[in-house]
N, C-alpha and C positions, 0 to 999 in steps of 0.2 A: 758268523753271528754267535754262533757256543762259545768260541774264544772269548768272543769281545766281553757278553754276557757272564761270563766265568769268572773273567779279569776284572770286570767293574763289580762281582760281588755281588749280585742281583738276589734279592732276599727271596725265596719260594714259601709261601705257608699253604697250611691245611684251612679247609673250615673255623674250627676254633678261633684260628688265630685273626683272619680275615673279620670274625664279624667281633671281635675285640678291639682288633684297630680301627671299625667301620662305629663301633660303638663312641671310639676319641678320635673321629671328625675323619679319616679315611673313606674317601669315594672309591665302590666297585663301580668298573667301567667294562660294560660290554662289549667284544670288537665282534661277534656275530654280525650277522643280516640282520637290518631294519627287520624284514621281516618274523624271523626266526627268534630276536628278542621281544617281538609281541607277541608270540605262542606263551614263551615262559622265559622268563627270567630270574636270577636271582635278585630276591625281595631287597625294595631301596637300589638296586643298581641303575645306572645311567645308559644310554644306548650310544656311543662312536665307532659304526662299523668302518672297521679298515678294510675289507672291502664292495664291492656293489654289484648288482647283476651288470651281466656287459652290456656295454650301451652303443656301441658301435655296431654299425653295417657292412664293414668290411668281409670279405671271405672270409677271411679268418675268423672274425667272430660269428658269422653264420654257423662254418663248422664247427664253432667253439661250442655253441648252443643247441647244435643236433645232437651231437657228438655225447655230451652230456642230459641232452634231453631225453634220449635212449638208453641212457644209465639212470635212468629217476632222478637225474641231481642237475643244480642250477649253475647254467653258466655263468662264474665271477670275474672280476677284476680288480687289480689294487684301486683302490678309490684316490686321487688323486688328489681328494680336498681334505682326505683324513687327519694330516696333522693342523690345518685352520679348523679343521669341523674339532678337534680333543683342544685345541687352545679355547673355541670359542665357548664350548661345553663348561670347560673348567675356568674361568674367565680372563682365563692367560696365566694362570699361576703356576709356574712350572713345577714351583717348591712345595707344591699342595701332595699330602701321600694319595697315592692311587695304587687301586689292587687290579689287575687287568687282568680280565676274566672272558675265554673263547668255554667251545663246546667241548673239549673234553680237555683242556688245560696243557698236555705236554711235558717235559719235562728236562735238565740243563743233566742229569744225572746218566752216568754211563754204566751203572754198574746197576745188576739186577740181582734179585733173591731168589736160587734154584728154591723150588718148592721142594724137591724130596730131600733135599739134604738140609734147607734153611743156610744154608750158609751164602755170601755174596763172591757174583764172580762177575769182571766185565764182559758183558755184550757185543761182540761186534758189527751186531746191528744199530748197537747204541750209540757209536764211534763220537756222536756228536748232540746225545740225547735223543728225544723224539721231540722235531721241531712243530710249532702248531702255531692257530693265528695269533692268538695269546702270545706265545715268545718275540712271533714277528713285532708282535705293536709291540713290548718293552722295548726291542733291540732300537727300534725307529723314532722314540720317544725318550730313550736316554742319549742317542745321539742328537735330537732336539734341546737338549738339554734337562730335561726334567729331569730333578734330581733324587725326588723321592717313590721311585716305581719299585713296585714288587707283583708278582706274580703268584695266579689262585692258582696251585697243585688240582690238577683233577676239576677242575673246570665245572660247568654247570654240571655233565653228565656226575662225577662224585657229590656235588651241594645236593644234588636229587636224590642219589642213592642213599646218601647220610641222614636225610630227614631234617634237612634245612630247611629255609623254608621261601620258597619261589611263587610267584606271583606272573601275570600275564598284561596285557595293555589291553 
């Protein structure tokens, strides 16, 4: 996915830039939880969770659901109707720009800023950036074809902490 994303050139912006393009007809698309996008959201953005809580009975999702219900957090899966649910959102326009925006954004960058010296060195934790649901829906949305996808650096957790300005359902 970081290859692929690398190779196609996947444009990453800050805040600024996000609501200057959202200003000249750019849709932010939230791929959070239905849920979790009705808490808060970034102001103006649209809600296409790429993924959903699990919805199966199987063992496996029984424990998928303990397992994570004992951790405070909810058990997901990939949504399987996610690329009809972002065509029908957007009304099939693949060529329309879209900012895809998850909870903490993620990032295609391997190389970090040592804080005590300022200087940059790579990560090798980084090897491949930090993947997040954000990345995932670009990756799966330019192999759909859409052509005009870029991706919100720092996600809602940054738009919150900057003093943008977010909104709830």
């Amino acid at each position: 996915m970081h290859t692929y994303l690398t190779q196609k050139g996947l444009k990453q912006v800050d805040e600024d830039e996000a609501l200057a393009l959202a200003s000249k007809g750019a849709v932010i698309v939230d791929v959070r939880l239905a849920d979790d996008f009705k808490k808060e959201h970034i102001e103006g953005a649209i809600s296409v969770p790429m993924f959903r809580l699990t919805q199966g009975n199987s063992k496996w999702d029984n424990v998928k659901r303990f397992v994570m219900g004992s951790l405070a957090m909810k058990a997901t899966e990939r949504d399987p109707d996610f690329l009809a649910n972002f065509a029908a959102a957007l009304g099939g326009n693949k060529r329309k720009t879209i900012i895809v925006a998850c909870a903490v954004g993620g990032t295609l960058d391997t190389v970090v800023r040592v804080a005590t010296t300022g200087k940059s060195a790579q990560d090798p934790d980084r090897a491949f950036g930090r993947e997040t649901r954000s990345l995932k829906a670009c990756y799966e949305l330019m192999q759909a074809g859409y052509t005009n996808v870029i991706h919100l650096k720092g996600g809602l957790s940054s738009w919150r902490y900057n003093g943008y300005p977010t909104e709830a359902s």
